[in-house]
VOBA-1610 file (N, C-alpha, C; in pm, whole numbers, padded with zeros to 5 digits, always signed):
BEGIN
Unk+13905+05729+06151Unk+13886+05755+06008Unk+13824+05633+05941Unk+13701+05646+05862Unk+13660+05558+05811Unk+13741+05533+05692Unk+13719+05385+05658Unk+13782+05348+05532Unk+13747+05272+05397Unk+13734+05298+05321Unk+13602+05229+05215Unk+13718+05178+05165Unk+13637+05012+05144Unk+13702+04908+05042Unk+13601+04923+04888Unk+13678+04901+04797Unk+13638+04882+04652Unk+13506+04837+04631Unk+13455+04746+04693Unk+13301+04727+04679Unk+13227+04832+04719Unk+13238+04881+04848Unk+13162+04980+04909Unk+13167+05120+04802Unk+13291+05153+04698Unk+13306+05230+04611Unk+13150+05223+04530Unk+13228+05070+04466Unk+13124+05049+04369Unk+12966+05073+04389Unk+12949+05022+04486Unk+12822+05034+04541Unk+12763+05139+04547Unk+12807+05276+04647Unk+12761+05422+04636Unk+12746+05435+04493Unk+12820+05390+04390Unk+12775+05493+04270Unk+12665+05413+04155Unk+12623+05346+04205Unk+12571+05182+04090Unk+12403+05274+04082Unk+12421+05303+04150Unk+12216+05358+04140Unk+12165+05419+04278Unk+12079+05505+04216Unk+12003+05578+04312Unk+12023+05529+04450Unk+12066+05589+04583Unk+12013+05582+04664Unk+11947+05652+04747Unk+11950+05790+04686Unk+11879+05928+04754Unk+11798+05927+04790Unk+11688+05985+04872Unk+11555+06019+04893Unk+11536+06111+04837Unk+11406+06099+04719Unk+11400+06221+04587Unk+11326+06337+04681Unk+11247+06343+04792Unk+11176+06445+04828Unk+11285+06521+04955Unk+11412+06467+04991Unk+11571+06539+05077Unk+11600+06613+05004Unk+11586+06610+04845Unk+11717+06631+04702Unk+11627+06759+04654Unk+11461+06720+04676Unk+11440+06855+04577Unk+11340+06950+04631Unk+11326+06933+04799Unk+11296+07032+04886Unk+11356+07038+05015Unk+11460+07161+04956Unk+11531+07204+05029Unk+11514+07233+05150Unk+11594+07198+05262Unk+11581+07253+05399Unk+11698+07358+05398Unk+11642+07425+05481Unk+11757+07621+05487Unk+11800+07560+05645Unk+11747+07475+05691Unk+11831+07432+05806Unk+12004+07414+05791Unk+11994+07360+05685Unk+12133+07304+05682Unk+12199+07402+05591Unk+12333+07444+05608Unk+12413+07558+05473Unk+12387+07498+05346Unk+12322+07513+05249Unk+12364+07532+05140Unk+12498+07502+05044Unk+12499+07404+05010Unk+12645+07332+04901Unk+12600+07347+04784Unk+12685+07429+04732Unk+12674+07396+04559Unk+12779+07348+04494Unk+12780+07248+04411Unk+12828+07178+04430Unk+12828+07174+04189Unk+12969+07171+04129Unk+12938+07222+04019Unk+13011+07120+03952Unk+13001+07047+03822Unk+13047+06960+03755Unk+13073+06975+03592Unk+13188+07021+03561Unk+13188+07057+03469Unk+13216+06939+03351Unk+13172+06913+03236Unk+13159+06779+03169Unk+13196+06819+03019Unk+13261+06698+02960Unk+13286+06696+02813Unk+13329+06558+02757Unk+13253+06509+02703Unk+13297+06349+02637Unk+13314+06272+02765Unk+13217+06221+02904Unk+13292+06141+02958Unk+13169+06050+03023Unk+13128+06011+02901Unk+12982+05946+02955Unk+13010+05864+03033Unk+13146+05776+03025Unk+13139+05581+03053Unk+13165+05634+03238Unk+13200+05794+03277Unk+13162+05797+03425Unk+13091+05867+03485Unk+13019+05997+03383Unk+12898+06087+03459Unk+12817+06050+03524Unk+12787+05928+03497Unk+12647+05901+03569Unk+12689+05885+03713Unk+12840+05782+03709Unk+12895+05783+03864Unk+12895+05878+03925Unk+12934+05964+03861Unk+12975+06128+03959Unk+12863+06187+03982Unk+12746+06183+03871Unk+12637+06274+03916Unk+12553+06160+04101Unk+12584+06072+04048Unk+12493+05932+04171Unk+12567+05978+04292Unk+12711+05966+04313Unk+12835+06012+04376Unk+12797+06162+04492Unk+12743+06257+04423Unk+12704+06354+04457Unk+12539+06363+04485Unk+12436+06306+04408Unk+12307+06278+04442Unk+12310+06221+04606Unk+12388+06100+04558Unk+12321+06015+04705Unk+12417+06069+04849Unk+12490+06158+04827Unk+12481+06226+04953Unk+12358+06272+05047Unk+12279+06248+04946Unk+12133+06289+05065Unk+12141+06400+05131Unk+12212+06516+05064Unk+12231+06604+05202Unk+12081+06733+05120Unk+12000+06769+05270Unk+11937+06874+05243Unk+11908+06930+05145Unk+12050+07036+05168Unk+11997+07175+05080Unk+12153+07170+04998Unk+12128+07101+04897Unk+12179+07111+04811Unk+12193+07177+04627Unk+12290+07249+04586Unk+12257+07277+04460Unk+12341+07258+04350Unk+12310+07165+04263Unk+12408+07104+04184Unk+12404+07143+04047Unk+12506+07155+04003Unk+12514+07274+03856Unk+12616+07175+03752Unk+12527+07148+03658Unk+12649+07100+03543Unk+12661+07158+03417Unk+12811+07195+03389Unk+12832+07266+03308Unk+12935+07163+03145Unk+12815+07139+03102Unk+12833+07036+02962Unk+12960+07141+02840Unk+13042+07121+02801Unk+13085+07193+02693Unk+13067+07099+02562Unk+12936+07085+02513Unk+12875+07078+02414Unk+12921+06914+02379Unk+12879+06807+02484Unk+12937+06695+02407Unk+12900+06620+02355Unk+12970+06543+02279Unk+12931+06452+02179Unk+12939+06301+02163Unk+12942+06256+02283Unk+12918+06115+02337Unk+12756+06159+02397Unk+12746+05994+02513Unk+12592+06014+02593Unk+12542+06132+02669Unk+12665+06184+02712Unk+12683+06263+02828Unk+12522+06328+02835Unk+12493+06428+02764Unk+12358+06524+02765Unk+12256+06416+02839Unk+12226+06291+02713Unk+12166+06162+02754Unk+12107+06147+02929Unk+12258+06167+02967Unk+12301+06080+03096Unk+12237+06221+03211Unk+12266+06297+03096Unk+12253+06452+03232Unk+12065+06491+03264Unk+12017+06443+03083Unk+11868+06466+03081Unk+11800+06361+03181Unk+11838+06244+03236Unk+11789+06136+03324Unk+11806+06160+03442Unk+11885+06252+03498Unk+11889+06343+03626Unk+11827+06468+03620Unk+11802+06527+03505Unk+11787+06667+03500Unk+11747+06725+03625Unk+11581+06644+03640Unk+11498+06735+03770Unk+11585+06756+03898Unk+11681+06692+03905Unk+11776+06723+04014Unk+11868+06812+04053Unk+11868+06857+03884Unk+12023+06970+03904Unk+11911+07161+03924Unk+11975+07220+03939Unk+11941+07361+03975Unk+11974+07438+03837Unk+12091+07383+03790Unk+12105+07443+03621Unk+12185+07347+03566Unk+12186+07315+03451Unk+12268+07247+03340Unk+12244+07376+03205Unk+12379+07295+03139Unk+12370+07334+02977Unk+12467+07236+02905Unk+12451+07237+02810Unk+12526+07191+02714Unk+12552+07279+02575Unk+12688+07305+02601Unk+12734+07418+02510Unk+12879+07456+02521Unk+12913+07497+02357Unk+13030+07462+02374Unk+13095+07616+02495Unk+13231+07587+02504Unk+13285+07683+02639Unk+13466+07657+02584Unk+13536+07747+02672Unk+13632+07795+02662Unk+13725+07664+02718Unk+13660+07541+02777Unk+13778+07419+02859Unk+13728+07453+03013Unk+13802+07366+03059Unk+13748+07288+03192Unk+13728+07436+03308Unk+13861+07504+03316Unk+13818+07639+03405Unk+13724+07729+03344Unk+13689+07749+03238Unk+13598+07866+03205Unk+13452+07761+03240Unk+13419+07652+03245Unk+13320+07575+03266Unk+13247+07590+03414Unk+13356+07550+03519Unk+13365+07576+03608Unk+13326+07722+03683Unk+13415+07830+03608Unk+13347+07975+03697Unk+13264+08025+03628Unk+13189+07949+03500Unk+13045+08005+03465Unk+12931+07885+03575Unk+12985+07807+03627Unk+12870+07711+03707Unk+12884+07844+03840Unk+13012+07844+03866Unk+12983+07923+04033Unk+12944+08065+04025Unk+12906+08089+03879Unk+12847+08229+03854Unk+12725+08236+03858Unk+12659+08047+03858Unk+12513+08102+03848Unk+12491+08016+04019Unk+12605+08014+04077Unk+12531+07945+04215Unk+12500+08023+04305Unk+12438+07974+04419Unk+12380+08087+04506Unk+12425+07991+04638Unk+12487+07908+04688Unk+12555+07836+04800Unk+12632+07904+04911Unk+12654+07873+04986Unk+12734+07925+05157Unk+12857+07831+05113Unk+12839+07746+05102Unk+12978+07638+05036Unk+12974+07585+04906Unk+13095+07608+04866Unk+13115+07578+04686Unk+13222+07448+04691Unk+13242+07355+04591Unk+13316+07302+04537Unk+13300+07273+04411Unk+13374+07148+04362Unk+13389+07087+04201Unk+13373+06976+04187Unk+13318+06894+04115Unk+13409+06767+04115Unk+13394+06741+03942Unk+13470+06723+03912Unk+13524+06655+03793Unk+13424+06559+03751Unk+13397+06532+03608Unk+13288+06444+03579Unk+13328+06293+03542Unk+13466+06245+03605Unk+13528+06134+03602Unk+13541+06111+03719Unk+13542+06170+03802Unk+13556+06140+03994Unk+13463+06161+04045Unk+13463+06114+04232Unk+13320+06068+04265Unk+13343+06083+04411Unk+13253+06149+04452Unk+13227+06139+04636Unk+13227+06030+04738Unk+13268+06019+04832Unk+13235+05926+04915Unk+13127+05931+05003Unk+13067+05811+05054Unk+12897+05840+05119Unk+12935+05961+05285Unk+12836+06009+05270Unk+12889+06113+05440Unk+12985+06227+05392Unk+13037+06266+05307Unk+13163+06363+05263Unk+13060+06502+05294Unk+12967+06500+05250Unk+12895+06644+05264Unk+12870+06695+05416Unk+12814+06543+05461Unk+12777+06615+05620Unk+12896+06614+05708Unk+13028+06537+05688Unk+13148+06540+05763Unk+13206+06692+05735Unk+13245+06710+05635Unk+13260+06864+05606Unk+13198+06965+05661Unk+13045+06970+05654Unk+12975+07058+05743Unk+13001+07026+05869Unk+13008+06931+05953Unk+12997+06924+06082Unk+13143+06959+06142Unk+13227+06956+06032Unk+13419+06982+06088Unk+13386+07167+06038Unk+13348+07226+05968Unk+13359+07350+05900Unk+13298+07432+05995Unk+13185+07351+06111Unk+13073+07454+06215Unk+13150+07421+06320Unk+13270+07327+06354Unk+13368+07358+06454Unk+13466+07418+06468Unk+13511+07454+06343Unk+13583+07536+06292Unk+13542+07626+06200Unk+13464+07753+06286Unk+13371+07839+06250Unk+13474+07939+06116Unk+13627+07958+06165Unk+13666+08037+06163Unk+13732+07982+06007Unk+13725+07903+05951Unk+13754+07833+05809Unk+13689+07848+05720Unk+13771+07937+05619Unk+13748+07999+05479Unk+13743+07833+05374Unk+13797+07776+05419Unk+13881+07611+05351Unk+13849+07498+05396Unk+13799+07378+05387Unk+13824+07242+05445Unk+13856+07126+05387Unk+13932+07104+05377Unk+14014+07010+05285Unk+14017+06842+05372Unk+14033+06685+05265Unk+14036+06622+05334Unk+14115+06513+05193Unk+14113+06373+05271Unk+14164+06276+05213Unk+14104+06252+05106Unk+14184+06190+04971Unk+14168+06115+04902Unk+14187+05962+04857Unk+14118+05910+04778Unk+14195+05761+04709Unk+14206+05803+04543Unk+14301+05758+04494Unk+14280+05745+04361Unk+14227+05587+04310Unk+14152+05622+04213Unk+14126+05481+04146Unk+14122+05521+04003Unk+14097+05410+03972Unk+14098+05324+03817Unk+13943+05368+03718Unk+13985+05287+03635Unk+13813+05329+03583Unk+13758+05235+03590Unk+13771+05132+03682Unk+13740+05012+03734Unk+13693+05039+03860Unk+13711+05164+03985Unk+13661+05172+04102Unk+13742+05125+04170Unk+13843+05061+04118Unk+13952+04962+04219Unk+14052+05034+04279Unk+14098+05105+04419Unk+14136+05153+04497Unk+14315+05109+04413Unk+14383+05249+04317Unk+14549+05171+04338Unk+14627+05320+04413Unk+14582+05362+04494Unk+14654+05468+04547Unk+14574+05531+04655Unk+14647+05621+04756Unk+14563+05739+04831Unk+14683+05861+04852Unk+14604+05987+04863Unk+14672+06069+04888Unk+14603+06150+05056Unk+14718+06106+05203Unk+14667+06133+05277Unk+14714+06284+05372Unk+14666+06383+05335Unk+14718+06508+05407Unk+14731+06535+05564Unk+14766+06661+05611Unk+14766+06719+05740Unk+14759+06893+05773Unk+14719+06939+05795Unk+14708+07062+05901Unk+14802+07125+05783Unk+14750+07201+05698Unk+14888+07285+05624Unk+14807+07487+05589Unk+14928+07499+05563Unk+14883+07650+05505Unk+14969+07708+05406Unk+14960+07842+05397Unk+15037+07935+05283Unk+15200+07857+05238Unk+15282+07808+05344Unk+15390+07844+05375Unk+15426+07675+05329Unk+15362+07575+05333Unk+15356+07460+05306Unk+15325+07428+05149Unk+15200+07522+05085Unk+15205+07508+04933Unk+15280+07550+04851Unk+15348+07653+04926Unk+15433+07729+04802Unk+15576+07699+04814Unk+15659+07626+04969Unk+15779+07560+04963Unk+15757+07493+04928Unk+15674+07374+04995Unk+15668+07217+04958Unk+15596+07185+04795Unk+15518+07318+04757Unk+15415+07284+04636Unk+15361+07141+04668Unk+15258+07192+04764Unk+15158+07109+04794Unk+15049+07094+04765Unk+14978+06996+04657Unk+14852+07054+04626Unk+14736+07001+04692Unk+14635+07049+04733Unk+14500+07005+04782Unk+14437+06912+04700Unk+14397+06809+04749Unk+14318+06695+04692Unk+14178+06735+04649Unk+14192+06825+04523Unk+14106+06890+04472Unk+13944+06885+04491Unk+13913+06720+04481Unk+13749+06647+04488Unk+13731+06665+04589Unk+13837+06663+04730Unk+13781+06706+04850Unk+13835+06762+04911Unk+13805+06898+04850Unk+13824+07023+04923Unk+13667+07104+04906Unk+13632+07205+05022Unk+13529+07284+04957Unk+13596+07442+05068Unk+13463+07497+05018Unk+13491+07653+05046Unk+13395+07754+05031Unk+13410+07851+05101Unk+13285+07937+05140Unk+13303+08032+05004Unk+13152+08087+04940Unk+13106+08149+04886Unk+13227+08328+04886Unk+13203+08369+05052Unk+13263+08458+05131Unk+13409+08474+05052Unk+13498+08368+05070Unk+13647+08363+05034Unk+13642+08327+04901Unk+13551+08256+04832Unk+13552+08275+04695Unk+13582+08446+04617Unk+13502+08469+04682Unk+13473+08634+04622Unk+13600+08699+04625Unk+13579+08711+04783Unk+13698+08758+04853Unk+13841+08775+04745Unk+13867+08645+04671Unk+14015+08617+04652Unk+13974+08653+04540Unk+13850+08683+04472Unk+13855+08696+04312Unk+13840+08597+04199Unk+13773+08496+04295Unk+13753+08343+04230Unk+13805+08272+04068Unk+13797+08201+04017Unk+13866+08091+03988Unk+13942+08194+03816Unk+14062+08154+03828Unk+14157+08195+03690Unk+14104+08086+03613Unk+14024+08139+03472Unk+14051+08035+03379Unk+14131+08040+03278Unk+14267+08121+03310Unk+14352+08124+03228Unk+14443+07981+03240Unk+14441+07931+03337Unk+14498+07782+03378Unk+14418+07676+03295Unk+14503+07603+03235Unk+14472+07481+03200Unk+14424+07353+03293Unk+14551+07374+03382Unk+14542+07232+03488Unk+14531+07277+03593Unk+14613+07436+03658Unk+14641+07442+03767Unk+14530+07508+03841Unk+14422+07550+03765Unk+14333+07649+03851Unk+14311+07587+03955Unk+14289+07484+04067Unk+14241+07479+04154Unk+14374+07488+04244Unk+14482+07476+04202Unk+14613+07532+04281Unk+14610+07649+04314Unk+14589+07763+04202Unk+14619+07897+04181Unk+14501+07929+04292Unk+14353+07853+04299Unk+14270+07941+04370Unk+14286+07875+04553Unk+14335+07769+04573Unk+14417+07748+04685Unk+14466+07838+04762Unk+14598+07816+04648Unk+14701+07926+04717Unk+14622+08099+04770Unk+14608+08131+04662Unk+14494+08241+04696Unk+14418+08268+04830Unk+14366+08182+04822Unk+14275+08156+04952Unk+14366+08129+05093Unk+14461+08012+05076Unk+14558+08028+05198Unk+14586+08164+05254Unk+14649+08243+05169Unk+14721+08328+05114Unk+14640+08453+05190Unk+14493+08410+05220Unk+14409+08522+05267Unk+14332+08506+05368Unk+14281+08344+05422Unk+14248+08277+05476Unk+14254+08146+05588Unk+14188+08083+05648Unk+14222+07979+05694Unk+14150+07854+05687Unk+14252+07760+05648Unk+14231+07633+05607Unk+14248+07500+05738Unk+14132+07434+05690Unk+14071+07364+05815Unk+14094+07222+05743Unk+14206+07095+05803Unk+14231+06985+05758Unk+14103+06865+05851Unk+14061+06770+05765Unk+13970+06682+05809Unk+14023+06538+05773Unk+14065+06506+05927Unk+14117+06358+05894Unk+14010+06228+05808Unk+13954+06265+05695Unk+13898+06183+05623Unk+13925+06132+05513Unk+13880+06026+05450Unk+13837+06049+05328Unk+13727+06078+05290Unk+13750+06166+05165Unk+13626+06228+05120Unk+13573+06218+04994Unk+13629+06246+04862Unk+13658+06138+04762Unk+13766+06069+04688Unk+13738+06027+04584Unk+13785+05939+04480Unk+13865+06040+04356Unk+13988+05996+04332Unk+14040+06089+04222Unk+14063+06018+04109Unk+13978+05957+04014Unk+14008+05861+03945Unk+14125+05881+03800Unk+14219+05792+03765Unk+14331+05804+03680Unk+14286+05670+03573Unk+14295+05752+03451Unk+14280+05655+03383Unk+14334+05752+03226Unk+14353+05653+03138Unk+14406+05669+02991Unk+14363+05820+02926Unk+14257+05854+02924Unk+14195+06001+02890Unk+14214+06100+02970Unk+14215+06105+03110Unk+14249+06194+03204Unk+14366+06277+03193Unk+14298+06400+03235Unk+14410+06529+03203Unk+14548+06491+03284Unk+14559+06436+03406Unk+14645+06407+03453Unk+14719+06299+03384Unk+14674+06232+03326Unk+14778+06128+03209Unk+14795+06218+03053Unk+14723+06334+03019Unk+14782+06356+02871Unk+14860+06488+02862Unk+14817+06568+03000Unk+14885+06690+02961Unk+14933+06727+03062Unk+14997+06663+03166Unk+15095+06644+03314Unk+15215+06758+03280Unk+15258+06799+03143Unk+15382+06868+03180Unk+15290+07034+03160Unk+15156+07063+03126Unk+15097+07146+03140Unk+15105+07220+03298Unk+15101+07089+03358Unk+15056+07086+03516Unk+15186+07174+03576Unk+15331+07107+03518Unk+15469+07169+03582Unk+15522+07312+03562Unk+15433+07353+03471Unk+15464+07480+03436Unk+15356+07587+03487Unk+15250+07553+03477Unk+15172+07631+03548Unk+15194+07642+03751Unk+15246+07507+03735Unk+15274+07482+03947Unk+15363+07611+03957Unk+15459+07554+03892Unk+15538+07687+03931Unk+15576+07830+03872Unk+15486+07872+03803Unk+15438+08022+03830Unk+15412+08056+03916Unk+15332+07965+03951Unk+15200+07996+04104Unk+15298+08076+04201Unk+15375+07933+04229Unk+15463+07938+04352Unk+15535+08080+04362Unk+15589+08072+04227Unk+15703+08202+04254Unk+15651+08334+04285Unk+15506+08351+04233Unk+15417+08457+04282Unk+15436+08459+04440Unk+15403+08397+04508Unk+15440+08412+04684Unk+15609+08396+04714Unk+15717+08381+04648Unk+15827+08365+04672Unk+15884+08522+04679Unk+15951+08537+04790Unk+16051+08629+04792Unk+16128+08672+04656Unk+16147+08798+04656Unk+16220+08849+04531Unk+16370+08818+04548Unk+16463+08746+04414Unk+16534+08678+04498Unk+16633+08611+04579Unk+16550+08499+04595Unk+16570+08420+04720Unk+16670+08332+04630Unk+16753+08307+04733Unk+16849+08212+04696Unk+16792+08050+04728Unk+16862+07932+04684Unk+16870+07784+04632Unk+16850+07750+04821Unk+16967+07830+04870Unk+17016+07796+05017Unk+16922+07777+05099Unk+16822+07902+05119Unk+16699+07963+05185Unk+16604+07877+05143Unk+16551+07875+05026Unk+16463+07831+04948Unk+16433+07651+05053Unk+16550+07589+05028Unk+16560+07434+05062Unk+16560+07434+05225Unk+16611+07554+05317Unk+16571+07560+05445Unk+16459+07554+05449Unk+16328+07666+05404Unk+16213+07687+05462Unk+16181+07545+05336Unk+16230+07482+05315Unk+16146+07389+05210Unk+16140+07255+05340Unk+16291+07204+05407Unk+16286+07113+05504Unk+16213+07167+05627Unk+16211+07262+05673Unk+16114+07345+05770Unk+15945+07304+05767Unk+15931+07275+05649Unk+15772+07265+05655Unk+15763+07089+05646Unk+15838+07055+05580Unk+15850+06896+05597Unk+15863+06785+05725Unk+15945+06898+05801Unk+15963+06822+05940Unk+15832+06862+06028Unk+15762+06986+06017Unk+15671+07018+06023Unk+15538+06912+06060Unk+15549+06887+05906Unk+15418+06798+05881Unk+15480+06661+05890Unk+15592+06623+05926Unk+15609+06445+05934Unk+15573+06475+06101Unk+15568+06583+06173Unk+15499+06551+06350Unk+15356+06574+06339Unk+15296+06641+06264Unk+15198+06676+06245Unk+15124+06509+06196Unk+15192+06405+06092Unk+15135+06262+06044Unk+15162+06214+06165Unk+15264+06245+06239Unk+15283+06154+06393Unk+15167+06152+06493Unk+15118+06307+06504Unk+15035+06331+06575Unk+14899+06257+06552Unk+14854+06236+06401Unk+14769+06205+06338Unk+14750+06044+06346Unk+14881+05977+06367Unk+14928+05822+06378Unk+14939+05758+06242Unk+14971+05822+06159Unk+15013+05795+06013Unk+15172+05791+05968Unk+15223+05737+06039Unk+15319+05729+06024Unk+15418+05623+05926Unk+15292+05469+05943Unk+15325+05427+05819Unk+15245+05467+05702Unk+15222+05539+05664Unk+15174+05663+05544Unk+15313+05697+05469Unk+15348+05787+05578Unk+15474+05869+05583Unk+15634+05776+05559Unk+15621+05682+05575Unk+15776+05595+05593Unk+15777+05504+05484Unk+15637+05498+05403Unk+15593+05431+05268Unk+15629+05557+05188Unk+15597+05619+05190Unk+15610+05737+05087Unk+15785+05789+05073Unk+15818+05789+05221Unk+15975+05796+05214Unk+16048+05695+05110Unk+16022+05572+05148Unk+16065+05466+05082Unk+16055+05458+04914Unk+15931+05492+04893Unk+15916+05538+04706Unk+15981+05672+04709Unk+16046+05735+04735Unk+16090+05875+04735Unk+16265+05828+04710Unk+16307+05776+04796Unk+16444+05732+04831Unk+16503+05609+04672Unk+16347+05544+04642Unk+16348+05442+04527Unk+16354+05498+04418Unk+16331+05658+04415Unk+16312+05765+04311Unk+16192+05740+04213Unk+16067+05667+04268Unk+15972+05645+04190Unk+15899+05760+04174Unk+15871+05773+04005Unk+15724+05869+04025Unk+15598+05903+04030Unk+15532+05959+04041Unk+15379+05940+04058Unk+15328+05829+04023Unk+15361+05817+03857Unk+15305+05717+03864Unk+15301+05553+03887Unk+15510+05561+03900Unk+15529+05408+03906Unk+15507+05415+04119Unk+15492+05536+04149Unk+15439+05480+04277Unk+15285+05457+04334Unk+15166+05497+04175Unk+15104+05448+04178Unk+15072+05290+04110Unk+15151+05255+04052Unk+15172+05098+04025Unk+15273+05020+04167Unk+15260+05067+04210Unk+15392+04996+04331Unk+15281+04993+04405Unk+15152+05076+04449Unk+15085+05059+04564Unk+14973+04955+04525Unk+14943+04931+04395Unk+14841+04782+04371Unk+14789+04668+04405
//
């Protein structure tokens, strides 16, 4: 597993490194990524995220940004890429999920994802995905590692997964490291693609979904960056997040189920996946995370503990 230090961050996103004639004639050799960014007030990092996703260099790519009418640089920042994207707008919209399944309404891709217009790709994430997704022909899903950072680029966290499915998100409420995950067009449909009745949780709700119908293919990587900082939905409206998680869940839960059961199949999937990090050799991953768990830290003072 490769591992990017903080400079190497910085670096991918500082300026162009694409080849403009890879970016805007397409090869049909390679599947098709579309790839959709939905934006509002967040100039001081679009440009990262749009560079983030540019300098992947990959082929046949199609990148869609969906502006809800903002009123910082952002447009600015989006008109200096324009010739690159396949569609933009700027206009106002319903919030971050209705943004989102009007971009994958106008895409035409074999593989879809998101990324947030505050977070950012890592170099190779496009072609590692394709090359794990054509070995694992049979994957609706491919999900992989994250780091969180700062709005500084400065690495204060990672979130590192394993091999999971249906039975793992909805005991354990496990969520997929949203920036790097992607997914076929096929199982999009399939599941009835993205609720924008969710505030925070839609990319849970369309997860689960997809588990739920499909199969999900884990990639020992990292793939991107989940950046946390003062404005981020994950710092202002986190108890949005707890109430929508568990709706989700109880939708796949037995009609019910008792406390007893519940906490069996809940340690069942845990012991699960601590052989599954063994197998993987992450084990001090796993015995760090125990340790902030046992310290009763939370998210976030165990993202200040990892600094």
């Amino acid at each position: 597993m490769k591992k990017f230090t903080p400079q190497e961050i910085k670096e991918f996103v500082s300026k162009p490194l694409f080849d403009e004639k890879t970016i805007l004639e397409k090869d049909p050799s390679y599947p098709k990524i579309s790839i959709v960014t939905p934006s509002y007030n967040q100039a001081k990092f679009l440009e990262k995220t749009i560079l983030s996703v540019l300098n992947q260099n990959y082929p046949n790519l199609e990148y869609i940004i969906i502006d809800g009418g903002s009123t910082d640089e952002s447009v600015e920042i989006i008109k200096k890429y324009e010739k690159y994207f396949d569609y933009w707008v700027s206009k106002r919209d319903k919030g971050q999920a209705d943004a989102i399944k009007k971009g994958f309404e106008k895409s035409t891709g074999e593989i879809m994802g998101w990324l947030n217009s505050d977070d950012t790709y890592l170099p190779r994430s496009f072609f590692k995905m394709v090359e794990s997704s054509q070995k694992h022909f049979e994957a609706d899903l491919t999900f992989g590692d994250i780091y969180f950072i700062n709005e500084y680029d400065q690495i204060i966290g990672e979130c590192k997964l394993t091999k999971l499915n249906i039975t793992h998100l909805v005991y354990e409420g496990i969520c997929l490291a949203q920036p790097a995950v992607f997914w076929t067009k096929e199982i999009y449909n399939k599941v009835g693609g993205l609720n924008p009745q969710y505030k925070f949780c839609m990319d849970f709700d369309l997860f689960t979904r997809i588990a739920d119908m499909g199969h999900l293919n884990y990639i020992p990587e990292y793939i991107a960056n989940f950046r946390i900082h003062k404005d981020s939905k994950t710092s202002t409206i986190s108890d949005i997040w707890g109430i929508e998680h568990d709706e989700i869940i109880r939708r796949y839960l037995p009609q019910n189920i008792n406390k007893t059961y519940f906490t069996y199949r809940k340690n069942l999937c845990r012991i699960q996946r601590i052989l599954y990090y063994l197998m993987q050799g992450d084990m001090k991953y796993v015995l760090k995370k125990c340790a902030n768990r046992l310290r009763g830290l939370t998210f976030w003072e165990e993202l200040n503990n990892e600094r």
